[in-house]
PAKOLRO-261219 format. One record per atom (N, C-alpha, C, O): z, y, x; residue in three letters. Coordinates in steps of 0.05 Angstrom, whole numbers, padded with zeros to 5 digits, always signed. Layout:
N
ZYXALA ...
//
This chain:
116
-00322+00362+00335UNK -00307+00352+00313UNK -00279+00342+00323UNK -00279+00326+00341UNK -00263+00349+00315UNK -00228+00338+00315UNK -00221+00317+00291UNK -00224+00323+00267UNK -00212+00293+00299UNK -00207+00264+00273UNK -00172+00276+00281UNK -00161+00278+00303UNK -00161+00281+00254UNK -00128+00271+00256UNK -00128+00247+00249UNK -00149+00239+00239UNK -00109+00229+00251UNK -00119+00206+00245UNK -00085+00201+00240UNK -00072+00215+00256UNK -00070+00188+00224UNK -00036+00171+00228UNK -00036+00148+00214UNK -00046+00141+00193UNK -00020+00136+00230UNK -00014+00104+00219UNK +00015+00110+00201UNK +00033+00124+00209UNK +00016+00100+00182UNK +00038+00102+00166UNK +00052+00075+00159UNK +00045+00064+00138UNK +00070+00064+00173UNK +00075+00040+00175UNK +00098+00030+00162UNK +00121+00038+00168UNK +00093+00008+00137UNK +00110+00003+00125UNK +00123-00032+00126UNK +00112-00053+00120UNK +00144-00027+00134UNK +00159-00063+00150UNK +00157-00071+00114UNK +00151-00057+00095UNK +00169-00101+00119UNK +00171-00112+00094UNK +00195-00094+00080UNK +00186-00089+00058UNK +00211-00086+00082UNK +00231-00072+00064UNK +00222-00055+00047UNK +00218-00057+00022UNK +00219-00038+00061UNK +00187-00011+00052UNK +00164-00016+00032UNK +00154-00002+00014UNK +00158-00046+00044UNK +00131-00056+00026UNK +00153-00060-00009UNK +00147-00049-00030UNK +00175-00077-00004UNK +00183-00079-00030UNK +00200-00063-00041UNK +00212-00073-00060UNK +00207-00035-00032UNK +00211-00014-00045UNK +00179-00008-00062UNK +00177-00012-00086UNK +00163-00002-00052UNK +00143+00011-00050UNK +00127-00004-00082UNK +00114+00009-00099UNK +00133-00030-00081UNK +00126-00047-00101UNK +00151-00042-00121UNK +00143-00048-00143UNK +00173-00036-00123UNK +00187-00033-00141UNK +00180-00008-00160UNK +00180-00005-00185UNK +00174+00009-00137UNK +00160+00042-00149UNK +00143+00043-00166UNK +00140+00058-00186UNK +00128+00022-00154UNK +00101+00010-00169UNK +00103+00001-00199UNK +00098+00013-00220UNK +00114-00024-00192UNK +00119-00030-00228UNK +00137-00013-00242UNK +00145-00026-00261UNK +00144+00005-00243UNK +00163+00026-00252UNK +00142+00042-00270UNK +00138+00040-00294UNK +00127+00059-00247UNK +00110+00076-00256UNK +00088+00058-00268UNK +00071+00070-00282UNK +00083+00031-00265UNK +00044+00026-00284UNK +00062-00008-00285UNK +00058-00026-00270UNK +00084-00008-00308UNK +00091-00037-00311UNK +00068-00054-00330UNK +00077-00074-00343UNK +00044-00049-00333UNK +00025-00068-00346UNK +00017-00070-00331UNK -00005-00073-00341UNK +00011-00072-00302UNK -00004-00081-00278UNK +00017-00101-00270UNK +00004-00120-00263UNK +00044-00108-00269UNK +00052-00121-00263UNK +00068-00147-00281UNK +00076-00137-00302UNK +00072-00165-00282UNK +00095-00181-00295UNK +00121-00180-00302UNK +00132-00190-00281UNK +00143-00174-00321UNK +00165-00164-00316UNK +00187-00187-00316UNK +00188-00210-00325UNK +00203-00174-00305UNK +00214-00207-00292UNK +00227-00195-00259UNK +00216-00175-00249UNK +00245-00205-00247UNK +00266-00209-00220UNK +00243-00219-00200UNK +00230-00240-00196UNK +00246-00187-00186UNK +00220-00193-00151UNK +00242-00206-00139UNK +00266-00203-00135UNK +00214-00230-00131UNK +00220-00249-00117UNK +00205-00247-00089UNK +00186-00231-00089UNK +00211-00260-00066UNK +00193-00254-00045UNK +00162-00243-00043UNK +00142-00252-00054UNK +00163-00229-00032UNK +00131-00216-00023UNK +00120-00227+00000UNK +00134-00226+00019UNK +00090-00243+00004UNK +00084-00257+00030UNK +00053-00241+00030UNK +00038-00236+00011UNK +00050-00237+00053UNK +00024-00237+00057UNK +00003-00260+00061UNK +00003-00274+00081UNK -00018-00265+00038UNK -00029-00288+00044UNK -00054-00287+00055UNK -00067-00307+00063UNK -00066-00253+00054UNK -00084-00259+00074UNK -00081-00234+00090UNK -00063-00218+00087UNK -00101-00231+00110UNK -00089-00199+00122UNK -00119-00188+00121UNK -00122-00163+00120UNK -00141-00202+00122UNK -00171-00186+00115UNK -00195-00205+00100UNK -00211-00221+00110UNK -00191-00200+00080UNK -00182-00172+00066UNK -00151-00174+00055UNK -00147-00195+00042UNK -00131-00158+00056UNK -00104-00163+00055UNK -00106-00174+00028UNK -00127-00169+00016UNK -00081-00192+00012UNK -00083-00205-00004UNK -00047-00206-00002UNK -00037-00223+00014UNK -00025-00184-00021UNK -00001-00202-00035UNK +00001-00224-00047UNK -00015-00231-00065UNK +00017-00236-00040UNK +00027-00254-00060UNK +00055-00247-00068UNK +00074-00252-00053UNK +00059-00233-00097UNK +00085-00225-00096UNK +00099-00248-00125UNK +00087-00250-00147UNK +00123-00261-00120UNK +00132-00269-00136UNK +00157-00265-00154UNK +00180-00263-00148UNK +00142-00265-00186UNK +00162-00261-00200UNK +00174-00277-00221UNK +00159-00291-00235UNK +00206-00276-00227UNK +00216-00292-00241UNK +00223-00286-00265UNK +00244-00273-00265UNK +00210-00293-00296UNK +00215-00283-00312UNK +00238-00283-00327UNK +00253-00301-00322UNK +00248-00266-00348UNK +00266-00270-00353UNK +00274-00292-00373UNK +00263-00295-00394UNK +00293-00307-00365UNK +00306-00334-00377UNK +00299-00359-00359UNK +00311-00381-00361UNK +00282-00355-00346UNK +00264-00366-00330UNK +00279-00384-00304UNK +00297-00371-00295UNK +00277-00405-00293UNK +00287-00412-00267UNK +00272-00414-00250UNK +00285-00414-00229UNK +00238-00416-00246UNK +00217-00412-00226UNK +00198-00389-00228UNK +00189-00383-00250UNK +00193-00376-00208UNK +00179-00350-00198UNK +00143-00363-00208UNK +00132-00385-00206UNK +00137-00344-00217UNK +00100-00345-00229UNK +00104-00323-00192UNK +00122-00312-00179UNK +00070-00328-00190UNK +00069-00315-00162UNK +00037-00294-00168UNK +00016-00304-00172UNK +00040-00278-00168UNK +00023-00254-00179UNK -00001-00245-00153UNK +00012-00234-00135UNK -00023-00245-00148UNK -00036-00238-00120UNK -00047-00203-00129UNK -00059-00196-00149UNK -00035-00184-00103UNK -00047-00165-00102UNK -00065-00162-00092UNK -00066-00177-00072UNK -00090-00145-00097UNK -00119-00149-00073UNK -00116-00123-00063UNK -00109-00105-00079UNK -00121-00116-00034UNK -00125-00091-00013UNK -00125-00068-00038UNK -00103-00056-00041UNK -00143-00061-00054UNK -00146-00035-00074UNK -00124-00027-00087UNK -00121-00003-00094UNK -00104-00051-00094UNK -00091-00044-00111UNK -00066-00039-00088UNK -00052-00020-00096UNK -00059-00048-00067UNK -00045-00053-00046UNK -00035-00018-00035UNK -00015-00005-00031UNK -00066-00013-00036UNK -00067+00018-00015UNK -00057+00035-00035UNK -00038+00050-00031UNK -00071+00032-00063UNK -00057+00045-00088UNK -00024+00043-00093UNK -00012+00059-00108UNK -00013+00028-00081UNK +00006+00025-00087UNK +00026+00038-00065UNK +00050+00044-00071UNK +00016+00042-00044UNK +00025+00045-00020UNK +00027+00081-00015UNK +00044+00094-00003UNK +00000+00089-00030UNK -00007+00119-00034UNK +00019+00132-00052UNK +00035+00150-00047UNK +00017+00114-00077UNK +00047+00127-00093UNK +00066+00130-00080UNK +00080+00150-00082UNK +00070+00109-00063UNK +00099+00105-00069UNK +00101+00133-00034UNK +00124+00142-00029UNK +00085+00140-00021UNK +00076+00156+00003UNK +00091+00186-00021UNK +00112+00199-00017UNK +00069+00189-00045UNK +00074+00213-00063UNK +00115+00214-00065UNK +00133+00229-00058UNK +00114+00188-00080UNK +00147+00196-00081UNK +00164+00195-00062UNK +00187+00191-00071UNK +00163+00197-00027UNK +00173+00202-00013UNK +00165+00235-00003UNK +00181+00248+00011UNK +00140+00245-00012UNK +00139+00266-00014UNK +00119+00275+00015UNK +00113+00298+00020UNK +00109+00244+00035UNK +00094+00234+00050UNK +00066+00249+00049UNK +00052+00242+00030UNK +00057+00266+00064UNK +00030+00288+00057UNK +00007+00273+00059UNK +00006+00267+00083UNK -00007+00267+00052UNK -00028+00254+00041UNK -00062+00276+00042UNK -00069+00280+00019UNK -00074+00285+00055UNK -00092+00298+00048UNK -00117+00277+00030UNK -00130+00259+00039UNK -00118+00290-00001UNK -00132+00280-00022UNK -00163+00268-00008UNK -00172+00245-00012UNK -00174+00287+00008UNK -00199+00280+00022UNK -00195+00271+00047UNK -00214+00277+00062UNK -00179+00260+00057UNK -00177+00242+00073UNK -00188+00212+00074UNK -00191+00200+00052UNK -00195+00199+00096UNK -00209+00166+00089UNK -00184+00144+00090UNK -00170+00156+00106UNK -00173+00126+00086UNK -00154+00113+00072UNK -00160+00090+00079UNK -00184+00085+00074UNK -00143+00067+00092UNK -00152+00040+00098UNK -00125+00030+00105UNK -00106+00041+00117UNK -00127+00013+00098UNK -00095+00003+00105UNK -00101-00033+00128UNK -00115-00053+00123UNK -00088-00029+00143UNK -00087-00062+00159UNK -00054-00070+00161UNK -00033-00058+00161UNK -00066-00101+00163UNK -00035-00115+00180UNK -00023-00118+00193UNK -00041-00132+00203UNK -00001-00119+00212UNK +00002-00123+00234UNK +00029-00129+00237UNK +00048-00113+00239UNK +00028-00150+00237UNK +00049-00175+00234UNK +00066-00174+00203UNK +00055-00178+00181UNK +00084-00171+00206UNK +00103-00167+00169UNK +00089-00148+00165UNK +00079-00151+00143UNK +00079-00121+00177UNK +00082-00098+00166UNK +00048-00087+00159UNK +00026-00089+00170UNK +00055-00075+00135UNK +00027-00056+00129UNK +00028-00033+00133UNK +00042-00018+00121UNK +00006-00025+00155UNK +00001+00002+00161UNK -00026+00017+00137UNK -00048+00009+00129UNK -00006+00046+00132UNK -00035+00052+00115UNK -00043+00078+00134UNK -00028+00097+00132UNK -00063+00078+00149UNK -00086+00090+00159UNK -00099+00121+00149UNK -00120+00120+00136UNK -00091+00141+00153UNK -00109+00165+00136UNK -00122+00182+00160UNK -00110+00190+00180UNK -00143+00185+00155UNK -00159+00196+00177UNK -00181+00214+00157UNK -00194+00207+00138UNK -00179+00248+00174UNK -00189+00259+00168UNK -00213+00279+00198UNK -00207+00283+00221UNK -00230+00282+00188UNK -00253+00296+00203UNK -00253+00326+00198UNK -00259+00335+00176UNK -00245+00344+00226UNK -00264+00365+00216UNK -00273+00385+00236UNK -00263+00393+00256UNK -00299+00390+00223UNK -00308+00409+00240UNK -00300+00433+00252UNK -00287+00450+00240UNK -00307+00436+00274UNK -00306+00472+00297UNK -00322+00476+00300UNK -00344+00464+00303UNK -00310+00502+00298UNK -00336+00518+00310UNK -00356+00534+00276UNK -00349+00537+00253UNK -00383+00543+00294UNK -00399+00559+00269UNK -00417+00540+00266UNK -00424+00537+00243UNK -00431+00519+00287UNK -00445+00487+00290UNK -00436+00470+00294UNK -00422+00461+00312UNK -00443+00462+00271UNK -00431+00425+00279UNK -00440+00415+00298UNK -00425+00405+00315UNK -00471+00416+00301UNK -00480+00395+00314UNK -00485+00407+00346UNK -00502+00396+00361UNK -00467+00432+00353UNK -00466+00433+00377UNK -00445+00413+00391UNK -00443+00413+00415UNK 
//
């Protein structure tokens, strides 16, 4: 068996492009309103905290993303860079320090036996 495996690593800049893409394309998942800082508040299971300021508004409401919606978000915004993605690939995203790596790892067999 051969694993491809790539880290696809996105610094904080990246992360809030990536979240702009986001509320663009699915704005009822998000609050609308002036992005305000993005923090990571947890890293396992990852957990945004992205804050936004509504409009007329002078203080930021602070919105928490959970890992599912995170990787989802991370996968789009992969599509509109045009970032190859194999559909059956396994998908996991971790932390590591500011930055979120999203993880795609695929398996596949050689040969005419697998289990040689």
């Amino acid at each position: 068996m051969i694993v491809d495996s790539r880290h696809i690593m996105f610094s904080p800049e990246a992360i809030r492009e990536a979240l702009k893409t986001y509320r663009e394309l699915f704005p009822a998942k998000q609050p609308p309103g002036l992005l305000g800082p993005i923090i990571i508040r947890s890293a396992d299971p990852l957990v945004l905290g992205v804050k936004v300021q509504a409009m007329g508004s002078s203080v930021y409401r602070e919105v928490e993303m959970e890992e599912n919606e995170v990787a989802a978000m991370l996968i789009v915004f992969c599509r509109k860079l045009k970032i190859p993605l194999p559909r059956t690939a396994n998908k996991s995203i971790e932390v590591e320090g500011d930055n979120i790596a999203l993880i795609v790892s695929k398996a596949m067999m050689i040969g005419n036996n697998p289990g040689a």
